[in-house]
C-alpha positions in Angstrom: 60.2 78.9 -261.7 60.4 82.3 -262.3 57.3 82.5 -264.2 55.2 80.9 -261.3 57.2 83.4 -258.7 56.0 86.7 -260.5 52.6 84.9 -261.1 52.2 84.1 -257.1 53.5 88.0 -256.6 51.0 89.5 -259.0 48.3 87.5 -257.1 49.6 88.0 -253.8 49.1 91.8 -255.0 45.9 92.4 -256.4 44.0 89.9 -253.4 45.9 92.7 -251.1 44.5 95.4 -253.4 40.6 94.1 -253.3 40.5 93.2 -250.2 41.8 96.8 -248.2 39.1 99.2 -248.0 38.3 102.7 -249.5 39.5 105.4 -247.7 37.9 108.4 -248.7 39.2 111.5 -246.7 37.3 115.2 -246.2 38.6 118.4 -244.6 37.7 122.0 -243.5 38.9 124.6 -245.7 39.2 128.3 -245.5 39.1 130.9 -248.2 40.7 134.0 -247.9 37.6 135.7 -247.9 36.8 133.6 -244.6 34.5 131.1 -245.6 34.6 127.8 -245.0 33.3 124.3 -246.8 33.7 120.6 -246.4 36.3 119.6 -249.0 36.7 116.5 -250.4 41.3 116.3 -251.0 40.8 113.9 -253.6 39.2 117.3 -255.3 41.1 119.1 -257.6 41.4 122.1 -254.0 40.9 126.0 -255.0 43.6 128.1 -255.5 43.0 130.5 -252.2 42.7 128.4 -249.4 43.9 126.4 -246.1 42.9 123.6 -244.3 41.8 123.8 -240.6 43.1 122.1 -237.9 41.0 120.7 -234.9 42.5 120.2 -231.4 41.7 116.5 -230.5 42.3 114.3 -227.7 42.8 115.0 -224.0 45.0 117.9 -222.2 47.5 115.6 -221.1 47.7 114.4 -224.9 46.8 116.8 -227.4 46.8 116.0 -231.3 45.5 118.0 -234.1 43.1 116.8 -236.7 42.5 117.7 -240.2 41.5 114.9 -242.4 38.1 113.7 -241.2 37.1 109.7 -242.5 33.4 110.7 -243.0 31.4 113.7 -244.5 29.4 113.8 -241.2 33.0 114.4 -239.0 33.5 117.7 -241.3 30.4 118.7 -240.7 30.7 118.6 -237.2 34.0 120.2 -237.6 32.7 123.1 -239.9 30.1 123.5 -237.0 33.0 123.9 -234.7 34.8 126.2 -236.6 31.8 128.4 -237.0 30.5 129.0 -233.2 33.9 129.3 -232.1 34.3 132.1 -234.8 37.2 130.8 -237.3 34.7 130.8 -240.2 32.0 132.9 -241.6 29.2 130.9 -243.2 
């Protein structure tokens, strides 16, 4: 009985496992020298660097973002970050 509990566990796990999607995650980073890149986290990150945050949301309900879902969001974020001055490209 024990057997078939672990076996029903180890199956329940791995169906969860294969059936929740990749999540791949990219960010904004900053050098000290003031340029900035899309960064993938997953990447080992450089030694001299921070991530950016991005004011999202309304007024009445501010939040900050730094961990974009797509490539394309990071890009539009770099963009950002560029005409409004917080990184040289």
């Amino acid at each position: 009985m024990k057997r078939l509990a672990f076996a029903i566990g180890i199956l329940t796990t791995l169906s969860v496992t294969a059936v929740s999607q990749a999540h791949a995650d990219f960010a904004v980073v900053r050098f000290s020298s003031h340029y900035c890149r899309v960064w993938a986290p997953p990447a080992a990150p450089p030694q001299d660097f921070q991530y950016l945050a991005f004011r999202r949301g309304s007024p009445d309900h501010p939040w900050w973002q730094h961990l974009f879902p797509t490539a394309t969001g990071a890009e539009k974020a770099l963009h950002e970050a560029i005409a409004t001055k917080r990184c040289l490209h």
